[in-house]
N, C-alpha and C positions, 0 to 999 in steps of 0.2 A: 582352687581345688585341683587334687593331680587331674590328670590324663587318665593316668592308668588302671591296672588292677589293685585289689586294696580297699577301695573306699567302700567305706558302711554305709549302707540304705540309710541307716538311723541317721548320719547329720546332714542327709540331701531333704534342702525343702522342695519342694512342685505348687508354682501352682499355673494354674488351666485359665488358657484364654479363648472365648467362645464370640465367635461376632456373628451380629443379632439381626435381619430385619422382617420384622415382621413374624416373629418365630411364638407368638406367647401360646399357640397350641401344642406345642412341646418342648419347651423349654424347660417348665417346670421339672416336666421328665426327666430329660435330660441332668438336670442339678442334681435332683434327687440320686442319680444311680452313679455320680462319681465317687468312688471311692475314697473316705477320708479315716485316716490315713491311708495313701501319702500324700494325696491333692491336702493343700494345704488352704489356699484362697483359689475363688474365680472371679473371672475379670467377663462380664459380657459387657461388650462393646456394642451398643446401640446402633446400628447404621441410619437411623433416620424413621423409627417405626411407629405406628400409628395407630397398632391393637393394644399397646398395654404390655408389651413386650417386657420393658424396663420394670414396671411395678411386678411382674410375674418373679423377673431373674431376684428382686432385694426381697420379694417373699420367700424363696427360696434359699436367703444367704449371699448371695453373691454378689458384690460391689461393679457399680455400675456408671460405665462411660459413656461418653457420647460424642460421636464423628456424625455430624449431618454432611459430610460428602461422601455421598455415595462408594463404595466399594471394599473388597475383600479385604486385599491389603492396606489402605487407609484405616478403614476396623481393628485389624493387627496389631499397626503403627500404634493408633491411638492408645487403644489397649498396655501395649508394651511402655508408652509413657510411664502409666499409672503404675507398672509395677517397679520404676527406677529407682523409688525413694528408699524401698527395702525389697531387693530384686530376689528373686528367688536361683537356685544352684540350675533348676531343670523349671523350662516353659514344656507343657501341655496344651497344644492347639485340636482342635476339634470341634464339629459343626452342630450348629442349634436343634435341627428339623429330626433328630433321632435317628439319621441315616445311619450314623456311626453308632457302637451300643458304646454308651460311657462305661460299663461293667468289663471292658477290656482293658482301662486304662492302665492297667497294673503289665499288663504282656508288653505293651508299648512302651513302656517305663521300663522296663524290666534292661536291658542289656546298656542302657545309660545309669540305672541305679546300683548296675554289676560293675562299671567303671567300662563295659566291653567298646561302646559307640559312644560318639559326642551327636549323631543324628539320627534318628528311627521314625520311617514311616511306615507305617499301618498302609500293607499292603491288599488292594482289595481286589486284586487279581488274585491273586495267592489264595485269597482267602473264601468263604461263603459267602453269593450271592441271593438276594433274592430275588426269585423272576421277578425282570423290570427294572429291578434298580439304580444298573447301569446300561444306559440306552447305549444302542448300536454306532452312534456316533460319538456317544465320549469314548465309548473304548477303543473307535480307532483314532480317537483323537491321543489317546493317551498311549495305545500302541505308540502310535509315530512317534511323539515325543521322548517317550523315556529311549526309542532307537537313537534318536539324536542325540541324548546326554550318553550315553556308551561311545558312541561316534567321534563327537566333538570333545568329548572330556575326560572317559574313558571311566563314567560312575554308574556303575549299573543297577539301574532300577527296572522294577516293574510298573508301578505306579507313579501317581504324583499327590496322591489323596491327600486332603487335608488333618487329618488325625494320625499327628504326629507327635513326636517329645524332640527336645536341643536342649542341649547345655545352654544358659544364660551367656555365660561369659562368648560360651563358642557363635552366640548366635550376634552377641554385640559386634565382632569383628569383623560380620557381614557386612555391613552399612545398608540393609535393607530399605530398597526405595520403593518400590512399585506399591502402587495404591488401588488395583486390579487385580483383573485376573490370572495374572502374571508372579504373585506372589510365591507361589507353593513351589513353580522349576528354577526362580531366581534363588528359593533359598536354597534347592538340591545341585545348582549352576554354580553359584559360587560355594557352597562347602564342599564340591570337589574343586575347583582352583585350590582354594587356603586351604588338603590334602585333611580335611576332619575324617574322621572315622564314621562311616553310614554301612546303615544297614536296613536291613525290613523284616515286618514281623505279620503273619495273616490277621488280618483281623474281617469278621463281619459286615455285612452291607447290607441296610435293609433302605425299601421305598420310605422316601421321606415322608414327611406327615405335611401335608400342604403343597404348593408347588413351585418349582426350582424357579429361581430367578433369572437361574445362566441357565443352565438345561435341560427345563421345561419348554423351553423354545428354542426352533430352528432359529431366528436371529442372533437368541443371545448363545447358542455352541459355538454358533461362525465367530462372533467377536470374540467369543472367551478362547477358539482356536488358534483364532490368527493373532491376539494378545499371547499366545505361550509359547507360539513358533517364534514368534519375534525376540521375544525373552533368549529363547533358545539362542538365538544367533547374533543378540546382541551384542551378550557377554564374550563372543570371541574378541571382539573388536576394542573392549574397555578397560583399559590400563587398572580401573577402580577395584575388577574383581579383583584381582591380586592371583597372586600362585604360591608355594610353598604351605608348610605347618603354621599357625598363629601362635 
């Protein structure tokens, strides 16, 4: 598929990968209000759940995996398996709990479906909050962080939220490891090394429906912290990112 300007919305497929645990009180939702067209399939990735998660996402439509090891990006991974056999042009990432409204998915899509970016995340500084939804420690967590991607790599973000859109192909290049927390700045880390096109677009933030796994608790911000600092300064050090265009 080019790079560039040019290409028709009409033969870009999407589809949307959503990792799952514990989420069957709004999942449903969530399926229900993604747009189709241009979401094309959904992939929820089971992490290990124990309400009925799974049976919620295939009433809904959407084909379903299963990663019983724990974590975000293990989720991802598994996920991204499942869509190798018939990959789609653009992945769709975005979380189960309704933080994110799926009724945006078409704004996030939007400047990869124009040919403008190979990377777009839904930025939720940028955008409406609602009180609550981002506690005082994610967002100096997330301050800090995207100051060190402009720093260290020179890709300016505001966020690092997970509702996001990539080109298929541009995201294979990645070699995407992290099975963690760590997931969302490895993939904004190395798609500025291999020089992809990113940008951001506001999108909505509302309080989740249930409570956060990682930051619902002071323990789990410090681990999912010091997992995205680490990300952050690993990649100086790793021949793997790579540097230049793919």
């Amino acid at each position: 598929m080019p790079r560039g300007g040019g290409v028709s919305a009409r033969l870009l497929t999407v589809d949307a990968v959503i990792p799952a645990l514990d989420e069957a009180d709004s999942l449903g939702a969530v399926l229900d209000a993604l747009p189709s067209p241009p979401v094309r399939r959904v992939i929820v990735a089971d992490n290990g759940s124990t309400d009925g998660t799974a049976r919620v996402a295939r009433e809904h439509g959407a084909t379903v995996v299963f990663e019983p090891r724990r974590g975000y990006g293990a989720a991802c991974l598994k996920a991204l398996d499942a869509l190798a056999a018939d990959p789609p042009d653009v992945v769709l990432f975005l979380d189960a709990d309704l933080s994110d409204d799926p009724a945006q998915a078409g704004a996030v899509l939007a400047p990869i479906l124009e040919g403008r970016a190979d990377l777009v995340v839904g930025s939720r500084v940028l955008g409406q909050r609602e009180p609550g939804a981002l506690s005082p420690h994610a967002r100096f967590g997330n301050w800090l962080a995207t100051r060190l991607l402009a720093a260290l790599y020179g890709a300016r973000y505001t966020d690092l939220g997970p509702f996001r859109a990539i080109r298929y192909d541009a995201l294979m290049t990645l070699g995407m490891r992290d099975r963690d927390f760590g997931w969302t700045v490895e993939m904004q880390v190395k798609a500025a090394r291999r020089g992809l096109r990113h940008t951001e677009v506001p999108v909505r933030y509302r309080r989740r429906v249930g409570r956060s796994k990682i930051s619902g608790t002071v323990g789990g911000s410090v681990r999912a912290g010091v997992k995205i600092l680490a990300t952050v300064f690993a990649h100086l050090l790793d021949p793997s990112s790579g540097t230049g265009v793919p």
